[in-house]
N, C-alpha and C positions, 0 to 999 in steps of 0.2 A: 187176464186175471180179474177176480174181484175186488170193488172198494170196497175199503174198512176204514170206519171211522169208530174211536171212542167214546164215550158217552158217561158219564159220571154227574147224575141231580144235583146233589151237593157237595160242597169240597171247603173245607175250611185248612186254609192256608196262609200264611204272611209271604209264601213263595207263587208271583204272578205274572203270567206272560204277556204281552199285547197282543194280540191278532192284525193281520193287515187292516182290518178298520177301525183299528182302535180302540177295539174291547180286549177285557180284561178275564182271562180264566186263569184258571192254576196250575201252577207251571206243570203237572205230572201230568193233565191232561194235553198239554203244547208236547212234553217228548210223546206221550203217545203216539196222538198226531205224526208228527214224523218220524216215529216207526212204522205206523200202517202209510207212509209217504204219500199223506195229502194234508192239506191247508189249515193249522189253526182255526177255529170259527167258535164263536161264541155259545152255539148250541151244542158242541163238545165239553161245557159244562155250566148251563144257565145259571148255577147257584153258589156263589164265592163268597166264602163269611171269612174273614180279615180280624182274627181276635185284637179287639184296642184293652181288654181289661179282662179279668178271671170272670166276668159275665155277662159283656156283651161285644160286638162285632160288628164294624164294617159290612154292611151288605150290599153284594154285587147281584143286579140280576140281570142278565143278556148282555154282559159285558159293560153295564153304567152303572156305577155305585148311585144307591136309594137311600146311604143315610146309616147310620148308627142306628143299632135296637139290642137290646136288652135281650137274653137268652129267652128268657120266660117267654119274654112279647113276639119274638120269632115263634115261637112252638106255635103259642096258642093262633096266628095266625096258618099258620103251615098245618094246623091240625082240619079246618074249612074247609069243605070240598069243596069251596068255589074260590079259594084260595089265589089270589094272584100269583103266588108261588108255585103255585101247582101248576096254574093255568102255564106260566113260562117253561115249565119242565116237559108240558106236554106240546105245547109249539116246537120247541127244540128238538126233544125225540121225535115230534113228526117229522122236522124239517132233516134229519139227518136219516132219517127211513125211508125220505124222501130221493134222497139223492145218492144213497151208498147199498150197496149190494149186502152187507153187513155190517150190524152195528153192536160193536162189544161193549157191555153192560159193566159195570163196577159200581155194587153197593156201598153204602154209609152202616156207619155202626149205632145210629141214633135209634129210641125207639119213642112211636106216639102213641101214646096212652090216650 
């Protein structure tokens, strides 16, 4: 058969799973995971925002929290094309394009202006 793995950029969730090394995604990308029956990993969702307040989040990237930011200051970084946000989203979807036969996509409803 082929592997499938999930893949979801961003996930903003207070619901989170551990991976075997100890990273931190959210939890709908961990069932996915074992429904396509392989392994949690951190680039099944590089981007976990952790609402603490009605405007700003906890931000996880590749499974290690970076710290509190503000909605606004998230955007206007994530808007960069040289973005380190970006840059981790695109490590991650390599690294799982790298190693699974199929990788199912699940967008976000956010829009950058």
């Amino acid at each position: 058969g082929l592997s499938v793995a999930p893949f979801k950029a961003q996930n903003m969730s207070n619901n989170s799973h551990v991976t075997l090394t100890g990273g931190e995604i959210g939890r709908a990308q961990a069932a996915q995971a074992e429904a396509a029956r392989c392994e949690p990993t951190v680039d099944m969702n590089p981007i976990l925002l952790k609402p603490s307040s009605d405007t700003g989040s906890q931000v996880i990237v590749r499974g290690k929290p970076i710290g509190q930011q503000q909605a606004s200051m998230y955007y206007r970084e994530l808007k960069k094309p040289d973005s380190h946000l970006r840059i981790a989203v695109k490590k991650s979807l390599d690294a799982l394009k790298a190693t699974h036969d199929v990788v199912v996509l699940e967008g976000s409803t956010f829009q950058m202006r």
